[in-house]
C-alpha positions, 0 to 999 in steps of 0.5 A, a space after each residue: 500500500 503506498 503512502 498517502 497524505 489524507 487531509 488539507 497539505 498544510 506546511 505548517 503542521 509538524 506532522 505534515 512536515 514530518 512526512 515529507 522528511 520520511 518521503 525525502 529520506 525514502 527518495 534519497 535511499 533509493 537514489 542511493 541504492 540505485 546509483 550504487 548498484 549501476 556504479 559497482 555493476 559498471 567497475 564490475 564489467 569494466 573498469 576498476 575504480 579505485 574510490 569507489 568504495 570511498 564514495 559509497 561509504 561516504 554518501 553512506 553516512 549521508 543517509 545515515 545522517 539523514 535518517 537520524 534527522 527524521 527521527 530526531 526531528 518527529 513531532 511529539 505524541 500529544 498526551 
């Protein structure tokens, strides 16, 4: 079942605003997950690249970085 915003798209609402930083970190790991994989097949079939691994570990961290966010950044439940 897809994700879906049921209601006005207000962006002021903390929980509206926390979606679209779920739906940006979903984007973002999937670019991730995409680009990766085409590099690491094409150095596979082709040429070696030696900073490759470099460059996936570090756009790693960003992700890693980026998903922390999203959960430290969640509005709070009302009590």
């Amino acid at each position: 079942m897809p994700i879906r915003w049921y209601g006005p798209a207000d962006p002021e609402d903390p929980t509206y605003r926390h979606f679209a930083r779920i739906v940006n970190l979903v984007l973002h790991a999937m670019a991730f997950a995409a680009v990766n994989s085409g590099l690491w097949f094409v150095q596979t079939m082709r040429h070696p690249w030696p900073h490759l691994a470099w460059l996936t570990e570090a756009w790693g961290v960003l992700v890693l970085a980026q998903a922390v966010s999203v959960v430290v950044r969640r509005p709070q439940a009302p009590s």
